[in-house]
Biopython code that builds the backbone (N, CA, C, O; Angstrom):
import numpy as np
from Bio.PDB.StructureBuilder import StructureBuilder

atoms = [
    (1, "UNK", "N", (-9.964, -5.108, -26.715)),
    (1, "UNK", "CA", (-9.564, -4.197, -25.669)),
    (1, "UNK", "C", (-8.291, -4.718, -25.011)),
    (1, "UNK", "O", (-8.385, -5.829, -24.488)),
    (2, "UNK", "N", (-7.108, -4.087, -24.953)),
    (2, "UNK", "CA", (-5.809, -4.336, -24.259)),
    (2, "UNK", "C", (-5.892, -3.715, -22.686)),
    (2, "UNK", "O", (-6.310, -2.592, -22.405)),
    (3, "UNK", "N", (-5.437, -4.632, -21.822)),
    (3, "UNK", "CA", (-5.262, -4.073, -20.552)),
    (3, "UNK", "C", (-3.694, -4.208, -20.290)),
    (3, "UNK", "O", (-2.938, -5.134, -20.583)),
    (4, "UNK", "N", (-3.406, -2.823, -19.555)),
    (4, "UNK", "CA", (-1.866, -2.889, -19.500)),
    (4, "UNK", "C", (-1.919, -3.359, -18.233)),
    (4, "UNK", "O", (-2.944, -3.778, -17.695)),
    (5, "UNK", "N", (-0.510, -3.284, -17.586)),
    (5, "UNK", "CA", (-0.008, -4.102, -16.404)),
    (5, "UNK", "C", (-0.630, -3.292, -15.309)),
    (5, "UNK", "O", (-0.817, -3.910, -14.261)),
    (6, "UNK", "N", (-0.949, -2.166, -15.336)),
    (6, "UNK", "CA", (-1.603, -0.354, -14.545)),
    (6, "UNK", "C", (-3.323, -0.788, -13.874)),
    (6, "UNK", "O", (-3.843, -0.710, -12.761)),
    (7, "UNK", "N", (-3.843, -1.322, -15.421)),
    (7, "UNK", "CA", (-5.197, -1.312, -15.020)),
    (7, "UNK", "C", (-5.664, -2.422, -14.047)),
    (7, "UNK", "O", (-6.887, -2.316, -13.958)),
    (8, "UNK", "N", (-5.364, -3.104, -13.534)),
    (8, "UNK", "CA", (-5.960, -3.722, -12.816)),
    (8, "UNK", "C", (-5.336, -3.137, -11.176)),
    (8, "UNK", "O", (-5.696, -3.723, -10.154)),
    (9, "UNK", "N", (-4.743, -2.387, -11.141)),
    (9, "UNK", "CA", (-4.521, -1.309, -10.245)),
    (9, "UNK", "C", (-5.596, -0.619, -9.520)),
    (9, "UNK", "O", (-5.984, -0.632, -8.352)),
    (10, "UNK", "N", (-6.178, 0.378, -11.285)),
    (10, "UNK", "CA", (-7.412, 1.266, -10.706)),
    (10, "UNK", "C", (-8.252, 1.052, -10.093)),
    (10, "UNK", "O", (-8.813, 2.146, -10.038)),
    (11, "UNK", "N", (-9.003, 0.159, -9.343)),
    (11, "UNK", "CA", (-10.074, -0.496, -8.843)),
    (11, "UNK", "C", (-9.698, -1.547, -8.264)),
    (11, "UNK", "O", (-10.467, -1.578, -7.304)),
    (12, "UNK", "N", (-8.941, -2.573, -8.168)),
    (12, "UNK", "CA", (-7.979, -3.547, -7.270)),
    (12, "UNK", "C", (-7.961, -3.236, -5.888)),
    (12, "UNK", "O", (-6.778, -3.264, -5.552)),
    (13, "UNK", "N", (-8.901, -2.865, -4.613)),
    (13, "UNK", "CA", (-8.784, -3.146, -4.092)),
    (13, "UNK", "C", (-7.504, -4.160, -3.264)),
    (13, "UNK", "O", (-6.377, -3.960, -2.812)),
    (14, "UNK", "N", (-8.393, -5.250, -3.383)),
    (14, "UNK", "CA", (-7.819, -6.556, -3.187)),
    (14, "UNK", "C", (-6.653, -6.611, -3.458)),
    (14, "UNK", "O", (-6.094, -7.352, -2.649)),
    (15, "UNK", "N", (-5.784, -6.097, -4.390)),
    (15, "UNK", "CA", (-5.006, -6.820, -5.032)),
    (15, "UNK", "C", (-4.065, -5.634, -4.078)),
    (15, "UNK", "O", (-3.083, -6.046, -3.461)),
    (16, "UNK", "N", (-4.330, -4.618, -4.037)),
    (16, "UNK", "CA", (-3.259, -3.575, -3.321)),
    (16, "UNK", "C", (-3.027, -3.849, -1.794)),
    (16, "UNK", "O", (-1.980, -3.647, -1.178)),
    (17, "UNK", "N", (-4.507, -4.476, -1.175)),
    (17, "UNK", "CA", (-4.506, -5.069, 0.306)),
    (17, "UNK", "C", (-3.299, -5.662, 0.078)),
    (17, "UNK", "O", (-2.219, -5.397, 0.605)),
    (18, "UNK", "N", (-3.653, -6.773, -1.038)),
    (18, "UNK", "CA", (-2.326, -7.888, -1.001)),
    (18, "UNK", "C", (-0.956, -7.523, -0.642)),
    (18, "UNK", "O", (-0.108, -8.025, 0.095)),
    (19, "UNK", "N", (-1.020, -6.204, -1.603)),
    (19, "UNK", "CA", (0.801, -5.504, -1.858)),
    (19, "UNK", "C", (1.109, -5.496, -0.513)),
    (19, "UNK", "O", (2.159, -5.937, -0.044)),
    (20, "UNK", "N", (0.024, -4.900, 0.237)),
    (20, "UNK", "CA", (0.171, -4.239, 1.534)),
    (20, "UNK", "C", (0.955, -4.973, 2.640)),
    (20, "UNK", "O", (1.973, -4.742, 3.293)),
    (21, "UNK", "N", (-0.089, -6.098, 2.556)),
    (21, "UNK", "CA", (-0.279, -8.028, 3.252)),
    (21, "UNK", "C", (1.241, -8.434, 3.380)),
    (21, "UNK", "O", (1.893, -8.672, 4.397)),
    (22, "UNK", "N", (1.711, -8.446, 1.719)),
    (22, "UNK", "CA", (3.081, -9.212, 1.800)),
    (22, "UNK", "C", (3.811, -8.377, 2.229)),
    (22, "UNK", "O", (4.301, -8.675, 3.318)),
    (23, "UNK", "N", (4.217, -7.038, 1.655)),
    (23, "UNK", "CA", (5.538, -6.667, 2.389)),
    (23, "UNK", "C", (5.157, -6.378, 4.392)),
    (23, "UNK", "O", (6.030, -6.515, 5.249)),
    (24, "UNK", "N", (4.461, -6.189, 4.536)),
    (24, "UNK", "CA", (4.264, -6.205, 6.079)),
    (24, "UNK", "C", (4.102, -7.298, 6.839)),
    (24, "UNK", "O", (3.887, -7.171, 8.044)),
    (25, "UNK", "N", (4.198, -8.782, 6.124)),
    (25, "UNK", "CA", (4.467, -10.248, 6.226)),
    (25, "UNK", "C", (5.648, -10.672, 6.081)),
    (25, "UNK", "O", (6.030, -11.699, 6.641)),
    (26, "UNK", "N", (6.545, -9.822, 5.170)),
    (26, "UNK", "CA", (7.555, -10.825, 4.448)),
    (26, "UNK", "C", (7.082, -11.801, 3.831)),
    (26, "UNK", "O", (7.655, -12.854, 4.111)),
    (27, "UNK", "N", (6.080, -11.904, 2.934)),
    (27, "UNK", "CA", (5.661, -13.196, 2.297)),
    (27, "UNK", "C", (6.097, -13.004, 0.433)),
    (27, "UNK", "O", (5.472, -12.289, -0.351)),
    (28, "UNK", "N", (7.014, -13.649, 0.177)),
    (28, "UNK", "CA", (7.368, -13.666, -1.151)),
    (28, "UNK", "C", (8.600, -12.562, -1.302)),
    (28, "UNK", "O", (9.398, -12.623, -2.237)),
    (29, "UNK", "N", (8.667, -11.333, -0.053)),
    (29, "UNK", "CA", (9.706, -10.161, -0.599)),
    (29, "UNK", "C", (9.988, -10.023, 1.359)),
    (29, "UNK", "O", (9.509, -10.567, 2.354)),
    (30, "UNK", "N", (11.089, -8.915, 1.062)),
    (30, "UNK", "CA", (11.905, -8.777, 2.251)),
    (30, "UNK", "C", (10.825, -7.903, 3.310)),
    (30, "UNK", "O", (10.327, -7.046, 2.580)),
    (31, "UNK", "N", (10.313, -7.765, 4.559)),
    (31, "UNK", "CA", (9.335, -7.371, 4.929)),
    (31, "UNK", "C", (10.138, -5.984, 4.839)),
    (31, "UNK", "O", (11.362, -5.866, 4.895)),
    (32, "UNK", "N", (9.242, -5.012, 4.697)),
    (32, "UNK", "CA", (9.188, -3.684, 4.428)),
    (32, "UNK", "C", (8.204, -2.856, 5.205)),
    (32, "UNK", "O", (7.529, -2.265, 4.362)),
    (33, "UNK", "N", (7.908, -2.616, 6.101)),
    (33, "UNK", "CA", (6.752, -1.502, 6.727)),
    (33, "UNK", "C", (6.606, -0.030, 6.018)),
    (33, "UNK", "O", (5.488, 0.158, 5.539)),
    (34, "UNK", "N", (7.301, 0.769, 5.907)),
    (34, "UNK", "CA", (7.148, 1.863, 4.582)),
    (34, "UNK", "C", (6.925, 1.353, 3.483)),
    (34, "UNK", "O", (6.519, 2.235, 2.727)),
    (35, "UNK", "N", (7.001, -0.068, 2.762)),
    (35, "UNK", "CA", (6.315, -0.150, 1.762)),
    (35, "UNK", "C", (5.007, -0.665, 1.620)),
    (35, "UNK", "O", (4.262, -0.546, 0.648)),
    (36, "UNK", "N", (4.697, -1.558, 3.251)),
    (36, "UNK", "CA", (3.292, -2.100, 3.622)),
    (36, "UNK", "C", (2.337, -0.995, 3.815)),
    (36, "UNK", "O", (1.207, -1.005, 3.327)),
    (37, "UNK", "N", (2.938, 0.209, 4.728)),
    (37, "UNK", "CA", (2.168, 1.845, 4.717)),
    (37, "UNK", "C", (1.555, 2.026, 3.359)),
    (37, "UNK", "O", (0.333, 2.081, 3.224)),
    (38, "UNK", "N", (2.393, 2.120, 2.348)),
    (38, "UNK", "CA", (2.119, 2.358, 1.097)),
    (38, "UNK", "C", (1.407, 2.129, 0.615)),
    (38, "UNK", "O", (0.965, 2.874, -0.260)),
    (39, "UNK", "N", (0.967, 1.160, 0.855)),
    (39, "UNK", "CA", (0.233, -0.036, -0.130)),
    (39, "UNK", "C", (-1.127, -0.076, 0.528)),
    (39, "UNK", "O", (-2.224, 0.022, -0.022)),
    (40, "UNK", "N", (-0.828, -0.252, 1.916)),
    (40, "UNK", "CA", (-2.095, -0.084, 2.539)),
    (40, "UNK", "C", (-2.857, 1.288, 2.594)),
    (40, "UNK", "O", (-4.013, 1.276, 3.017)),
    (41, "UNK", "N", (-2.197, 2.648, 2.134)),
    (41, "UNK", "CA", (-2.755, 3.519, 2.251)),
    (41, "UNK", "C", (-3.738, 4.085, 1.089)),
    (41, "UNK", "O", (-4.771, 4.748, 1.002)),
    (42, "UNK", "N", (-2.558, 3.256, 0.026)),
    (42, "UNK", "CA", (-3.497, 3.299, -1.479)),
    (42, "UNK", "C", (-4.632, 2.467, -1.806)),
    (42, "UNK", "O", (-5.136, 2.548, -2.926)),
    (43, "UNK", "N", (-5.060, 1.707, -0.968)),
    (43, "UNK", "CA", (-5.678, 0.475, -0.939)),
    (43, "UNK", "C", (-6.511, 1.473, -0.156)),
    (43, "UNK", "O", (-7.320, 2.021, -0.904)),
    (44, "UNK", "N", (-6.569, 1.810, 0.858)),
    (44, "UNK", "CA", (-7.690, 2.531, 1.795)),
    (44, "UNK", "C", (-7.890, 4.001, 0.945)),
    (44, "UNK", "O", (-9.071, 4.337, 0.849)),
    (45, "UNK", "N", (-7.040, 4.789, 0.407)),
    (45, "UNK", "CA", (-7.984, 5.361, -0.268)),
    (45, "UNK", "C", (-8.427, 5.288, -1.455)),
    (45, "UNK", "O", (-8.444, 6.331, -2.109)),
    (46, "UNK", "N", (-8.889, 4.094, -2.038)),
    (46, "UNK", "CA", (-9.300, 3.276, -2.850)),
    (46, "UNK", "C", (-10.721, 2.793, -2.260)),
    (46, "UNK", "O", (-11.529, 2.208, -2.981)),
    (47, "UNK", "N", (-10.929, 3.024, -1.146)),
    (47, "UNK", "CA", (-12.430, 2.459, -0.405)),
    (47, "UNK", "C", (-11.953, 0.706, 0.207)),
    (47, "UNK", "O", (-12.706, -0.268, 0.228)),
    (48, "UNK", "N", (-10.908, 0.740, 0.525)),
    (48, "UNK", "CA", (-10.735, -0.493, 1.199)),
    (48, "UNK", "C", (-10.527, -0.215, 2.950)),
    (48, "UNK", "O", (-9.626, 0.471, 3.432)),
    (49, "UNK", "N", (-11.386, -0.791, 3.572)),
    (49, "UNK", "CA", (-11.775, -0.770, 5.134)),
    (49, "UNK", "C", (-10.432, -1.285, 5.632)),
    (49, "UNK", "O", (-9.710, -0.570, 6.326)),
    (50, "UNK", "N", (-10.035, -2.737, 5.221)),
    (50, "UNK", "CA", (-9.243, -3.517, 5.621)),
    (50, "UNK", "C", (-7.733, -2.659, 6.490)),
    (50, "UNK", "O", (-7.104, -2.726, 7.546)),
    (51, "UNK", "N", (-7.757, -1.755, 4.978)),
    (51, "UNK", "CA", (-6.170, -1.631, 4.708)),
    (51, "UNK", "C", (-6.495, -0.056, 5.805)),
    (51, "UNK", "O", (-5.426, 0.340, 6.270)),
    (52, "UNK", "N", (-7.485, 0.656, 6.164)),
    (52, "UNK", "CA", (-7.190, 1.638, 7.289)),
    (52, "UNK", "C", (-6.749, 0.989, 8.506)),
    (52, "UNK", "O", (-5.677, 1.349, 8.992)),
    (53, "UNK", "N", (-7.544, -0.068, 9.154)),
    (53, "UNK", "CA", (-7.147, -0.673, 9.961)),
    (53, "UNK", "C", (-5.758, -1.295, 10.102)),
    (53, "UNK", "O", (-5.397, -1.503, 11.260)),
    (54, "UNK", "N", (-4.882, -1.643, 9.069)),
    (54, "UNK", "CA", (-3.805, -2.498, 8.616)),
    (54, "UNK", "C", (-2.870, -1.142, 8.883)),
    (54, "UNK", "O", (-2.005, -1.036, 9.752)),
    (55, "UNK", "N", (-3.188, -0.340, 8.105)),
    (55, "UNK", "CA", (-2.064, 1.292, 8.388)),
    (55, "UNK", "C", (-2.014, 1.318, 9.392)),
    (55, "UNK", "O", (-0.799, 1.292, 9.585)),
    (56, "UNK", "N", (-2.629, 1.368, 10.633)),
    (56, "UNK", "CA", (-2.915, 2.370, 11.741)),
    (56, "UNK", "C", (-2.032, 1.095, 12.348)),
    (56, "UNK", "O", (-0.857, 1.359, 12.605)),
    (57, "UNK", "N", (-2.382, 0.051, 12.542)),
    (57, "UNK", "CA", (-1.317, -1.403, 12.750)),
    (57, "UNK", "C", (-0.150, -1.105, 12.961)),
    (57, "UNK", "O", (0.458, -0.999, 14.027)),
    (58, "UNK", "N", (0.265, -0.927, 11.620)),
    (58, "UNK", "CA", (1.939, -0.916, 11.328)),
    (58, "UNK", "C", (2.233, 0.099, 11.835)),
    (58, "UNK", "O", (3.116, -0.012, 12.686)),
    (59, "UNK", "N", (1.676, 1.536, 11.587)),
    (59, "UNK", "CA", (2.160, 2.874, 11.750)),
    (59, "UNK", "C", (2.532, 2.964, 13.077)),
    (59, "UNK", "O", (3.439, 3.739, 13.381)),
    (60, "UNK", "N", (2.005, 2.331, 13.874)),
    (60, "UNK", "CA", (2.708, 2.075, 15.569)),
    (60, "UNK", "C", (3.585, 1.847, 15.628)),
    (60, "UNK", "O", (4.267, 2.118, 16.616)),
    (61, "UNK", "N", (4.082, 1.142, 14.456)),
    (61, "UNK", "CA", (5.933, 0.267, 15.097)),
    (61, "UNK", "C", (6.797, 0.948, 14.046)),
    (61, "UNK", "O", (7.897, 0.519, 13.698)),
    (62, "UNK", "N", (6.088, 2.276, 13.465)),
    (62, "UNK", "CA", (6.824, 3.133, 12.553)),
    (62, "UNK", "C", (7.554, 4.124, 12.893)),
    (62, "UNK", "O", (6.849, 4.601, 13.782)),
    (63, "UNK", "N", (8.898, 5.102, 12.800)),
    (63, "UNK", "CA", (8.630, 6.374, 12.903)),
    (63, "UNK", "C", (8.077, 7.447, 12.084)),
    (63, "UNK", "O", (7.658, 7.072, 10.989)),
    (64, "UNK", "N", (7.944, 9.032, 12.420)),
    (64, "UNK", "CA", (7.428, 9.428, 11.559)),
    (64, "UNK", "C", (7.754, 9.950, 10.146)),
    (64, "UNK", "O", (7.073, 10.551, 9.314)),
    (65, "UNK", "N", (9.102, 9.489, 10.159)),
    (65, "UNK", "CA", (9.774, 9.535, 9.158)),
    (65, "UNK", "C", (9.940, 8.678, 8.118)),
    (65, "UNK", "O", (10.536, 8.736, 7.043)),
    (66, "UNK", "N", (9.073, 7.616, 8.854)),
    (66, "UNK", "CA", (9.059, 6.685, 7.689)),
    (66, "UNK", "C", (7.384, 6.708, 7.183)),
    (66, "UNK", "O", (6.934, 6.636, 6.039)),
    (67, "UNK", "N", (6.857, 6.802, 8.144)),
    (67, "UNK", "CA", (5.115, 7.301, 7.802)),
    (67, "UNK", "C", (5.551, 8.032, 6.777)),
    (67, "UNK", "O", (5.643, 7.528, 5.658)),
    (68, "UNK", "N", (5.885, 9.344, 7.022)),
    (68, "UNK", "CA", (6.323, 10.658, 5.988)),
    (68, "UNK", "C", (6.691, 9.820, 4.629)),
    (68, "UNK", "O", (6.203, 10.121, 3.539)),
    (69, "UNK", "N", (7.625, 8.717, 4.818)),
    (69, "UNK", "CA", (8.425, 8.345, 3.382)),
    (69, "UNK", "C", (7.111, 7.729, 2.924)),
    (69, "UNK", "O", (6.608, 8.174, 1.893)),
    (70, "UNK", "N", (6.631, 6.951, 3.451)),
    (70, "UNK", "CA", (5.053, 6.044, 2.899)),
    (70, "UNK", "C", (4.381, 6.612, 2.485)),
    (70, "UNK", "O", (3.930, 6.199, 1.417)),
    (71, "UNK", "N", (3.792, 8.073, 3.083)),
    (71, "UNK", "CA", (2.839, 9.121, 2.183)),
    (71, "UNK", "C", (3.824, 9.438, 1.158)),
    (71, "UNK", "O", (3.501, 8.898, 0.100)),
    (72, "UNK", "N", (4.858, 10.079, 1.072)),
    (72, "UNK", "CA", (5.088, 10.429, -0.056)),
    (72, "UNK", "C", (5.468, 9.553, -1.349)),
    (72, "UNK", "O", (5.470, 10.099, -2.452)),
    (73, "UNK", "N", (5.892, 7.765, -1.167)),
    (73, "UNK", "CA", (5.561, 7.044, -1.607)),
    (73, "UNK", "C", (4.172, 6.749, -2.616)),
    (73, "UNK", "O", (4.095, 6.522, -3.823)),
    (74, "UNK", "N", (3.344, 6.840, -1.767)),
    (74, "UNK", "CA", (1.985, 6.259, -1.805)),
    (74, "UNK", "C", (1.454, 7.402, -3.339)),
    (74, "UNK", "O", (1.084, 6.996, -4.440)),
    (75, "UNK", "N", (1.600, 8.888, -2.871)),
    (75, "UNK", "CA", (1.665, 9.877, -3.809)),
    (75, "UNK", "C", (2.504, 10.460, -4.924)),
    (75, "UNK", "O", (2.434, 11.486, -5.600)),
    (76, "UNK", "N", (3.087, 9.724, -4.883)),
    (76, "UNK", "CA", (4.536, 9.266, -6.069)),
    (76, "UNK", "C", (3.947, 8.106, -6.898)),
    (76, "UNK", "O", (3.976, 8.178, -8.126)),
    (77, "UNK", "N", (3.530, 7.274, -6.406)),
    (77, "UNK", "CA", (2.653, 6.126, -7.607)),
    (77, "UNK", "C", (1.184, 6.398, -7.687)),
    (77, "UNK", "O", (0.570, 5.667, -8.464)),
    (78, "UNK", "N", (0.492, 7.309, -7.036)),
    (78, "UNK", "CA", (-1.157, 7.881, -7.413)),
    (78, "UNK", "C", (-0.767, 8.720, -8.360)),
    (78, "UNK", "O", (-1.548, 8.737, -9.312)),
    (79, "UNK", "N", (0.364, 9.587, -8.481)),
    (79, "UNK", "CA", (0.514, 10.708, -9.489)),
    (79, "UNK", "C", (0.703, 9.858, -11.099)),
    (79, "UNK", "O", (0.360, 10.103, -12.255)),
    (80, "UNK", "N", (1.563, 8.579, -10.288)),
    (80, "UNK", "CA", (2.292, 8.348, -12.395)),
    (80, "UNK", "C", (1.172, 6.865, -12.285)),
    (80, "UNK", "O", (1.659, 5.883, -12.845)),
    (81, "UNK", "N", (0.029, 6.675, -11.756)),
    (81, "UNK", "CA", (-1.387, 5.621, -11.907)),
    (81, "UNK", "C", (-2.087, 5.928, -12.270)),
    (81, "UNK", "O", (-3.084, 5.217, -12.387)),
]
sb = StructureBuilder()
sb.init_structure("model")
sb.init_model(0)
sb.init_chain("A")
sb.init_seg("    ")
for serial, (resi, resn, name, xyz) in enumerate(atoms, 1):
    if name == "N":
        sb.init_residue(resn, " ", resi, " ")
    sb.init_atom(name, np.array(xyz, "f"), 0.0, 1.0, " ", f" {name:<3s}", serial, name[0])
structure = sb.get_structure()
């Protein structure tokens, strides 16, 4: 059985918290809040608790224009996942 670079995506939890974690840290990449939204939103609707709480976080020090860019982000990589 081959796993591509995708599948550990589908069910990854954890691993999308992470995405979420670093760019809204700056840990390893340039901090990003529309890309921490992102990550955390796909992660929460994925059944991760963490990452609703983590959205609602950031989304305070967001505008809604960048919320807006994060959903449509977030649904730009659920469509081609």
């Amino acid at each position: 059985m081959s796993l591509s670079f995708r599948e550990p995506f589908k069910s990854g939890r954890e691993a999308l918290l992470s995405l979420g974690l670093m760019y809204s840290t700056g840990r390893s990449v340039e901090p990003n809040l529309v890309e921490a939204h992102k990550w955390f939103n796909i992660a929460a609707l994925r059944g991760c608790a963490d990452a609703i709480g983590l959205r609602g976080e950031i989304a305070r020090e967001m505008s809604r224009a960048d919320i807006a860019d994060a959903q449509r982000r977030a649904r730009d990589w659920l469509a081609t996942h």
